[in-house]
N, C-alpha and C positions, 0 to 999 in steps of 0.2 A: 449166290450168283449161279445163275444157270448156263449150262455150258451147251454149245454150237455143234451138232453134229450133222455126216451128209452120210445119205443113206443111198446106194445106187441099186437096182435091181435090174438083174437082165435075164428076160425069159425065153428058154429055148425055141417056142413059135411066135412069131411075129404078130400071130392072128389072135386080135382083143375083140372082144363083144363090146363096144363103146357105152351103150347103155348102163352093165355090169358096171365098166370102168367110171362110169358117172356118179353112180350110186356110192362106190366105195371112196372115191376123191371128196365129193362131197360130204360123207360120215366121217372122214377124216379130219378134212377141215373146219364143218360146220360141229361138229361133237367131241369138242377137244377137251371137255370134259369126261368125256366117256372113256375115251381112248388114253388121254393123258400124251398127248401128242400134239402139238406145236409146230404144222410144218409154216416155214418161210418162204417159200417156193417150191415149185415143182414143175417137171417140164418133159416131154418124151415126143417119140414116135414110133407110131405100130402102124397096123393094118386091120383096118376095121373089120371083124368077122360078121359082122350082122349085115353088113351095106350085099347087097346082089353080088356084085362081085368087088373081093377085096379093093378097100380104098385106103390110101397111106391117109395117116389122119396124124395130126399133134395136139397133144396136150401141153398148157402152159399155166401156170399159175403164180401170184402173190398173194400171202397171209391166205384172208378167205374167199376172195376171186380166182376163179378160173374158166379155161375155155376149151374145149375139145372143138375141135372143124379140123374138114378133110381139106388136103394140102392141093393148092392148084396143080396142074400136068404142066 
């Protein structure tokens, strides 16, 4: 039996590279063989360091869907 665990991380600047962040959610998810990691969800908010001037953005995900977009004002 496999057991449930939640993993949070919190990074001292706000400011993500969205891109980077895409590359690495996706290897995550889609390479769960690689990795040996099994996420069930996942979900955040940063600040997009790549966009011209920082934009709040959120990430959400289930199993091997997910979606990065910047948050309405």
């Amino acid at each position: 039996m496999q057991q449930i665990n939640s993993v949070y991380l919190t990074i001292d600047s706000p400011l993500i590279n969205k891109e980077k962040l895409e590359f690495l959610i996706g290897e995550l998810l889609w390479e769960e063989e690689t990795y040996g990691v099994h996420v069930m969800r996942c979900k955040g908010i940063f600040m997009d360091s790549a966009a011209e001037t920082p934009q709040l953005t959120m990430l959400q995900g289930v199993e091997d869907l997910f979606e990065i977009k910047e948050v309405a004002d």
